[in-house]
N, CA, C and O of each residue as an XYZ file, in Angstrom:
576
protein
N      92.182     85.646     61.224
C      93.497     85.044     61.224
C      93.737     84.250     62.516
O      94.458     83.257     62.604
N      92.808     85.005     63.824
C      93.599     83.934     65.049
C      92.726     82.996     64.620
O      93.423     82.044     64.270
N      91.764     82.780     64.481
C      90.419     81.497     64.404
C      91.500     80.989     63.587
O      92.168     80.164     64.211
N      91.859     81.173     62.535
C      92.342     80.177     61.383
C      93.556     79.491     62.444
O      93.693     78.276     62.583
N      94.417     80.557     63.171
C      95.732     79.458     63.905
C      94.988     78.814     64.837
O      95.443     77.712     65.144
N      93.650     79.257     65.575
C      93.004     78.361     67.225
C      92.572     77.022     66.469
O      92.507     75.984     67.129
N      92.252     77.013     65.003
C      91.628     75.515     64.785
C      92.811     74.581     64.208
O      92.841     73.361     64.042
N      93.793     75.599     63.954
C      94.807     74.754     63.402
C      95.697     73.830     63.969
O      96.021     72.728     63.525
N      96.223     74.649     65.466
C      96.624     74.284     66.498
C      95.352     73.239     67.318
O      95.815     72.210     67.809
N      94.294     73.386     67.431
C      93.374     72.579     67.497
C      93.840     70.865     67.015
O      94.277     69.859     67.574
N      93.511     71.212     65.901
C      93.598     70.022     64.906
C      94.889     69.142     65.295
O      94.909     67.913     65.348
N      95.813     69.892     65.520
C      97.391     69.664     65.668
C      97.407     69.085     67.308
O      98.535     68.674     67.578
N      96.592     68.972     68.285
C      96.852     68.554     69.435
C      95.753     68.101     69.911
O      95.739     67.691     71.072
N      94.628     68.075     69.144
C      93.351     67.198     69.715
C      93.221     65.976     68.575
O      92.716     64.882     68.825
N      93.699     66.319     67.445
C      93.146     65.088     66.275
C      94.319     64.772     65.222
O      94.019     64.705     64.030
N      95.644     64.576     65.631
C      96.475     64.730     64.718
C      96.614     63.523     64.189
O      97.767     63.099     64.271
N      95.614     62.599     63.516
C      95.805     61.775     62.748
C      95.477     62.481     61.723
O      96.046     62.325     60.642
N      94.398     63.468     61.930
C      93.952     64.701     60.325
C      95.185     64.906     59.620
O      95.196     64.757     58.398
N      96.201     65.222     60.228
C      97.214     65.808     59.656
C      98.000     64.910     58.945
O      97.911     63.719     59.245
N      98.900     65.325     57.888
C      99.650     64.645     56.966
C     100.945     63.840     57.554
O     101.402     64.407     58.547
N     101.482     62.928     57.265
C     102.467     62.379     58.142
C     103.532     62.930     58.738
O     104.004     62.614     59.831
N     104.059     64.109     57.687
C     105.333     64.972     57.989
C     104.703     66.001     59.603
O     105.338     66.226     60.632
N     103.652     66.312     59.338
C     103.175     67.325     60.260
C     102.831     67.008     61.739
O     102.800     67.626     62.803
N     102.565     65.636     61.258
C     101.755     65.247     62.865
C     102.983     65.025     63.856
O     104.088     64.811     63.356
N     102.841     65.065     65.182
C     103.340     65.677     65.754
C     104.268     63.846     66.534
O     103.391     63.014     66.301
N     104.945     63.409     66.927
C     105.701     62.648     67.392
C     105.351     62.044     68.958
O     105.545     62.526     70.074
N     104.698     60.666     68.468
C     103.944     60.006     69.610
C     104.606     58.690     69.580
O     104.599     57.813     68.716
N     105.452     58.796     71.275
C     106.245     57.834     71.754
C     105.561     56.460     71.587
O     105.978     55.445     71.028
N     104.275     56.732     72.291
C     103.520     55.062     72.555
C     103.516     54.215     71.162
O     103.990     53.089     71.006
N     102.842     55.059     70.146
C     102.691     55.078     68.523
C     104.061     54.409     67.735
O     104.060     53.608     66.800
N     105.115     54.963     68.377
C     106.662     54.757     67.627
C     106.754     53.623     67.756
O     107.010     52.777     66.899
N     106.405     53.409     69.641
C     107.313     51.522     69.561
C     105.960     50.864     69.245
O     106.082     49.648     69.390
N     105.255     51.057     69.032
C     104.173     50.052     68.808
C     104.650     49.923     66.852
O     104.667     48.842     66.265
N     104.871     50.815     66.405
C     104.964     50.619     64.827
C     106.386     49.778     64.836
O     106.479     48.726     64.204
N     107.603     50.375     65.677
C     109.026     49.590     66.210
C     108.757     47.931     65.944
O     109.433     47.183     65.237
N     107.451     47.577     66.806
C     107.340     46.229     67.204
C     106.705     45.510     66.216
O     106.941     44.321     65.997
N     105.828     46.247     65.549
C     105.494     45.635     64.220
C     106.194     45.520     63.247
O     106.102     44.615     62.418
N     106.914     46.355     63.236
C     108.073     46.031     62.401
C     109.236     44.918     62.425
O     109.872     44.437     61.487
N     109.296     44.695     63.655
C     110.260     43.822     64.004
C     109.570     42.207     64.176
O     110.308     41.222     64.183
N     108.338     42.115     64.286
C     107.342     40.984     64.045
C     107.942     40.413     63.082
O     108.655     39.411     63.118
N     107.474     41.444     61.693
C     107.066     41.150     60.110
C     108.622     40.787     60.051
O     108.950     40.054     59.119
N     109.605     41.204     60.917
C     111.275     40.566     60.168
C     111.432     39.362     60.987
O     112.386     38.664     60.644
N     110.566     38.826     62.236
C     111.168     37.534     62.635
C     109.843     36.843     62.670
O     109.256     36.339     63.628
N     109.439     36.949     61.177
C     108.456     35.473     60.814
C     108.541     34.117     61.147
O     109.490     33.564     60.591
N     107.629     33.147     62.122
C     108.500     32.040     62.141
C     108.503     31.539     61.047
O     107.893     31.873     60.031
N     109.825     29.973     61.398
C     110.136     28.957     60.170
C     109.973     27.737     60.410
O     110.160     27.525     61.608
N     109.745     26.938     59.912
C     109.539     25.209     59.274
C     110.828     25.055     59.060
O     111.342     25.973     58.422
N     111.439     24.291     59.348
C     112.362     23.117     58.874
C     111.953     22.206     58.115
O     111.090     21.405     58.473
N     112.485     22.191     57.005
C     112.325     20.681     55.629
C     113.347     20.296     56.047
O     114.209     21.146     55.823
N     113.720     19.482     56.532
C     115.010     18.510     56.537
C     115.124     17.870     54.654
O     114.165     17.714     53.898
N     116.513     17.631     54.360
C     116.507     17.076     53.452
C     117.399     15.992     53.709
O     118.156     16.068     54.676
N     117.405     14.721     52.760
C     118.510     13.725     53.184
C     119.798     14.310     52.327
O     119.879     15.252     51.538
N     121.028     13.103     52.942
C     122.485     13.613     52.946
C     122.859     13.927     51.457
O     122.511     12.962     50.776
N     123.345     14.754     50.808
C     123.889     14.972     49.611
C     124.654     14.309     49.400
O     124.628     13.768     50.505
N     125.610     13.671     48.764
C     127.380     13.177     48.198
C     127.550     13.396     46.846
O     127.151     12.486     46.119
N     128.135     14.558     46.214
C     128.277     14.548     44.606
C     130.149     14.474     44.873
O     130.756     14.421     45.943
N     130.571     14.492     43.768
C     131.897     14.638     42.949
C     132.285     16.749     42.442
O     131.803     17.655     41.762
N     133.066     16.562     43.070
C     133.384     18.313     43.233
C     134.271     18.252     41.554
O     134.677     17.191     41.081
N     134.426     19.562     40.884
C     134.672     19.422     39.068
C     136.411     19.713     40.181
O     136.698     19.871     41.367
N     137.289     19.620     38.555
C     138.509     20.174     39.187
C     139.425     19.249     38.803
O     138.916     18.200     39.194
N     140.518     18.960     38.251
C     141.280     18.540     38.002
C     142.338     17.913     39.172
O     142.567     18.650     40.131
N     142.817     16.937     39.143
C     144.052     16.072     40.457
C     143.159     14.948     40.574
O     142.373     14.559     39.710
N     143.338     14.491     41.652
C     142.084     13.028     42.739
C     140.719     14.117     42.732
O     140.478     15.307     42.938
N     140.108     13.011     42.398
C     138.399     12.750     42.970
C     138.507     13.527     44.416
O     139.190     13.279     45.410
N     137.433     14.703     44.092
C     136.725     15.483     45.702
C     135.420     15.456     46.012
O     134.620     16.209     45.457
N     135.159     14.801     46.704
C     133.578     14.619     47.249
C     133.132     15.731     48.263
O     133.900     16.249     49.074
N     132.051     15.981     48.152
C     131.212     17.316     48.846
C     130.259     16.463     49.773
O     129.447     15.852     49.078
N     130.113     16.244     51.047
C     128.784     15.677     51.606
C     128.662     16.931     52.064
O     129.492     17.822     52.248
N     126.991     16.840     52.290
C     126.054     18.055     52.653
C     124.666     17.363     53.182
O     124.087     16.438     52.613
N     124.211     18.081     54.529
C     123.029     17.710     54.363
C     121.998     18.927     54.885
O     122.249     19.604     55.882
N     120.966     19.077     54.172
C     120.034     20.489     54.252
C     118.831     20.562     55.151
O     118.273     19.494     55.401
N     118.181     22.058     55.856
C     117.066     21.759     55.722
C     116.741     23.096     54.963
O     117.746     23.701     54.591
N     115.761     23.564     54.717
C     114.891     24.573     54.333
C     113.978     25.182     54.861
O     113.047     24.510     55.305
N     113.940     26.517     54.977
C     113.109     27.243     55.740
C     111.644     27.351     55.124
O     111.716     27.567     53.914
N     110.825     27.296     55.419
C     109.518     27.436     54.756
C     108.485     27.967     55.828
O     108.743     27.878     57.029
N     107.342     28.506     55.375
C     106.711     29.193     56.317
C     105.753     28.374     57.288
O     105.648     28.400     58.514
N     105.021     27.561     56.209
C     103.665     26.542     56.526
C     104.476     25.355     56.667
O     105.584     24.980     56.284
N     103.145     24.722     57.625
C     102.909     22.561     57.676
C     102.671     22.916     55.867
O     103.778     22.856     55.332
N     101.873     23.160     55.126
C     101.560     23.201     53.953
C     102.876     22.811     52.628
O     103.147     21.883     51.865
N     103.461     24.336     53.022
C     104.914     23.982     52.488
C     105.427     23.344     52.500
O     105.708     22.998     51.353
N     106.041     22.580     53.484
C     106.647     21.474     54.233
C     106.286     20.202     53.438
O     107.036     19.453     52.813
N     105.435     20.165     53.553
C     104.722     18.938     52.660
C     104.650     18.780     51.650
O     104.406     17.722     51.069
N     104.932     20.239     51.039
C     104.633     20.454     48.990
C     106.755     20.128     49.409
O     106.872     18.978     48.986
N     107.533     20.354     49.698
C     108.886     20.006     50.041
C     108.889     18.569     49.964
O     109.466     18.076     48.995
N     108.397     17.874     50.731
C     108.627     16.584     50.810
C     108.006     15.919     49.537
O     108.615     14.959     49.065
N     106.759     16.376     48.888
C     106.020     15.795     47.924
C     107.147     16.141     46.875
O     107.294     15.187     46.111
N     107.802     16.960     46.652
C     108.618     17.141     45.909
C     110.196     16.998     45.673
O     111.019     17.587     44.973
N     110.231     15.948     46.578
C     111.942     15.340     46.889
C     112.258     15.254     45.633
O     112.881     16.265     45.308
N     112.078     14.277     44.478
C     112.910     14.417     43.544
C     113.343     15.728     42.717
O     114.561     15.872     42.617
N     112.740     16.457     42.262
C     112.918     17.429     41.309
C     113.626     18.299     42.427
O     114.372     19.078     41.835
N     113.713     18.514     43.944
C     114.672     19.197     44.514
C     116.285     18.735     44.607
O     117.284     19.415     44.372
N     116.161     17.086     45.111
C     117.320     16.742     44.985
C     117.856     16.657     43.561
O     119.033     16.319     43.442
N     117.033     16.961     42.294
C     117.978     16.972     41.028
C     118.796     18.431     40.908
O     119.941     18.525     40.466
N     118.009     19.514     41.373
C     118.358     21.018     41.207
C     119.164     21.022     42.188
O     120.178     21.634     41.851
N     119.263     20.447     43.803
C     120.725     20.420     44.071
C     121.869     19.911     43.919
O     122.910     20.560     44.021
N     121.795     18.460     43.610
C     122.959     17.407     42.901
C     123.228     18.519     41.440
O     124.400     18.708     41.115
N     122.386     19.035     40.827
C     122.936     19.269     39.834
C     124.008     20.597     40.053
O     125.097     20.672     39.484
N     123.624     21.325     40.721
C     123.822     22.864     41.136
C     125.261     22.424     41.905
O     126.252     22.898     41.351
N     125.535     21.578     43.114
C     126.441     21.084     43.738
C     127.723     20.389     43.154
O     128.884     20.458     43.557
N     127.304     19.844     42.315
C     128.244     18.969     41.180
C     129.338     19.672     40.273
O     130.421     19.258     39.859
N     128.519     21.175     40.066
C     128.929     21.912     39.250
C     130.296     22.859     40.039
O     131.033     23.559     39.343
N     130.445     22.766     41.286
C     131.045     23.607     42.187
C     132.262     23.459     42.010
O     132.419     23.121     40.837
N     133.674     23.558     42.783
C     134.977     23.511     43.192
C     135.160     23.807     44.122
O     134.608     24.772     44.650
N     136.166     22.938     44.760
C     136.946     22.855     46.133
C     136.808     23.950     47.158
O     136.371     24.054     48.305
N     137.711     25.194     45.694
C     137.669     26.680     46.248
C     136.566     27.337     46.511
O     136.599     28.267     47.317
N     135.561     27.020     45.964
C     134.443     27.834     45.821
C     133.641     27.462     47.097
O     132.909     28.246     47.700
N     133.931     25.840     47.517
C     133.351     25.815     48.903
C     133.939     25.972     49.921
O     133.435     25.676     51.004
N     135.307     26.544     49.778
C     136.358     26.415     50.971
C     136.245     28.523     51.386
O     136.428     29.034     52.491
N     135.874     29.312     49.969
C     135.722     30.537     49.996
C     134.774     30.571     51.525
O     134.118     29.638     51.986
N     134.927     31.764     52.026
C     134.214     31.813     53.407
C     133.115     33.081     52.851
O     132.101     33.257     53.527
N     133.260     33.633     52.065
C     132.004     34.739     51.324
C     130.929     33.173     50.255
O     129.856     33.301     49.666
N     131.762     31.945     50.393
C     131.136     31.068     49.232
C     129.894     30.536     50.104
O     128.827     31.001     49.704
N     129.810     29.841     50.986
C     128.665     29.842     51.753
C     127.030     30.457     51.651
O     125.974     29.864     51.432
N     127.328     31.916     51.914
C     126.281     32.686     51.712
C     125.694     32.903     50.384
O     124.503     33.113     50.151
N     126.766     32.823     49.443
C     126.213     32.497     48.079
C     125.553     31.009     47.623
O     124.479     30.845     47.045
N     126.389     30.110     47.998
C     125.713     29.178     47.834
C     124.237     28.472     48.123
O     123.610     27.638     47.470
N     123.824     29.423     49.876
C     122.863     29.323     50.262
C     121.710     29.846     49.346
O     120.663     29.218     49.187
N     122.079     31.439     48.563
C     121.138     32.073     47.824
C     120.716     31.362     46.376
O     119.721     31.462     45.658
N     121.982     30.576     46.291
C     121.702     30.279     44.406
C     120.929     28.642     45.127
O     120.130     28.216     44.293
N     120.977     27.921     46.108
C     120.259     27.052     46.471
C     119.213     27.123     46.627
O     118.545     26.111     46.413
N     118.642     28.179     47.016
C     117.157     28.482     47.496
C     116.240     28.964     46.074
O     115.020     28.796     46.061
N     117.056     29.649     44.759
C     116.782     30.049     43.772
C     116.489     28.745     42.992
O     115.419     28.535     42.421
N     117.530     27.891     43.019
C     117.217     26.680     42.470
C     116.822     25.480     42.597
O     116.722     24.533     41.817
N     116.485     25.729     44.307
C     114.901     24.726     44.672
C     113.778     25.613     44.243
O     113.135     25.309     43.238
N     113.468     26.783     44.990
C     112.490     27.149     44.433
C     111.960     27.254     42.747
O     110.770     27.153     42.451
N     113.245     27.511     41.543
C     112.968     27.547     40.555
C     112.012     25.478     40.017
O     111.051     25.201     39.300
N     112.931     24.645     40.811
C     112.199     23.345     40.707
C     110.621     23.111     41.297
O     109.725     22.363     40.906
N     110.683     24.033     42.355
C     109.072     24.011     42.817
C     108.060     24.810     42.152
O     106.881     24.832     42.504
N     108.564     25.487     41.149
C     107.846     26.476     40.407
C     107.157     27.380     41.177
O     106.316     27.881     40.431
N     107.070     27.856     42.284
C     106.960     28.458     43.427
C     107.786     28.863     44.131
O     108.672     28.016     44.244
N     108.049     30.044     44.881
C     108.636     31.075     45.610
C     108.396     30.672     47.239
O     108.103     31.469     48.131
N     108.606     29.185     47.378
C     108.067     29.154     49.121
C     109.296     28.657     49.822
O     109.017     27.903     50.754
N     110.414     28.836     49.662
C     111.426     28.162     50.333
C     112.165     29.342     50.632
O     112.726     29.971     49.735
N     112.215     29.758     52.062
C     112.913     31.412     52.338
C     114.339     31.182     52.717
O     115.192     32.059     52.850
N     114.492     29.894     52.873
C     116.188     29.976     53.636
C     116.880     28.576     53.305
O     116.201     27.550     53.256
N     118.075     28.574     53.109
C     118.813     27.174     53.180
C     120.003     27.394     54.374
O     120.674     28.401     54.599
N     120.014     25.813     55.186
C     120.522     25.945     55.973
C     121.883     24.643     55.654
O     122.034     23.826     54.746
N     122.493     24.894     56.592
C     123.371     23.807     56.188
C     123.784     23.337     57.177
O     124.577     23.867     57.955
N     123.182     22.045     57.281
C     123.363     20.896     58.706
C     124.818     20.111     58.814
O     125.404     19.736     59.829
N     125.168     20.001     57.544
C     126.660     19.252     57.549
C     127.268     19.523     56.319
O     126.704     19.309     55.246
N     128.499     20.027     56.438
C     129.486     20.564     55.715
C     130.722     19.586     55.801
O     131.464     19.644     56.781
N     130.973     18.577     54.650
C     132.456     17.758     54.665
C     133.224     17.575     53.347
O     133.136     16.514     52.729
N     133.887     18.477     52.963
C     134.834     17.826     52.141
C     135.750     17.197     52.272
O     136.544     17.392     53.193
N     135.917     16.067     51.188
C     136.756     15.233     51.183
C     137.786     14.771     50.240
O     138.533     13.841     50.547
């Protein structure tokens, strides 16, 4: 019985990677080093796609409301960047179209923003048939 606790305790302070994750024993150096990898993998850099200026017609009943906007897009690669630019039209149709569809309120909402950013990025990327556009930014905001 002691042999069985001297190798156990053994194991537990000479080789505790043997041991299962719950068991092994709590190593400072180990923590921030996993801390820092972790925090790497969340501040991936980004690419800027610049896009040119938007101007659609906002829906809504009274006078004519115009929306100018102008974008860039986050992307990871030079690669991306370039499949972005190769693909100006079919992006600027999925945003003119997506933008057009909006109201006054919906861009004046201050929770509307952050949505708008998500259903933008859904519906460039759905035009790129690819998943490579991680962020929309918004360079100029004017209604009129």
């Amino acid at each position: 019985m002691v042999a069985l606790l001297g190798g156990g305790a053994g194991v537990y302070f000479l080789q505790p990677d043997l041991l299962p994750e719950f068991i092994r024993p709590k190593d400072p150096a180990r923590d921030k080093q996993a801390k820092k990898q972790t925090e790497e993998k969340k501040h991936e850099p980004e690419i800027g796609a610049d896009l040119e200026v938007f101007v659609v017609n906002l829906v809504g009943s009274g006078p004519a409301r115009y929306f100018r906007t102008s974008l860039s897009l986050g992307v990871k690669t030079e690669k991306e960047k370039e499949v972005v630019k190769e693909s100006s039209g079919p992006i600027r149709d999925a945003v003119i179209t997506y933008l057009s569809e909006r109201t006054v309120d919906e861009l004046l909402d201050p929770q509307g923003k952050p949505k708008m950013r998500a259903a933008l990025r859904k519906q460039i990327n759905a035009a790129l048939e690819k998943p490579i556009v991680t962020n929309v930014y918004f360079k100029e905001f004017l209604i009129q």
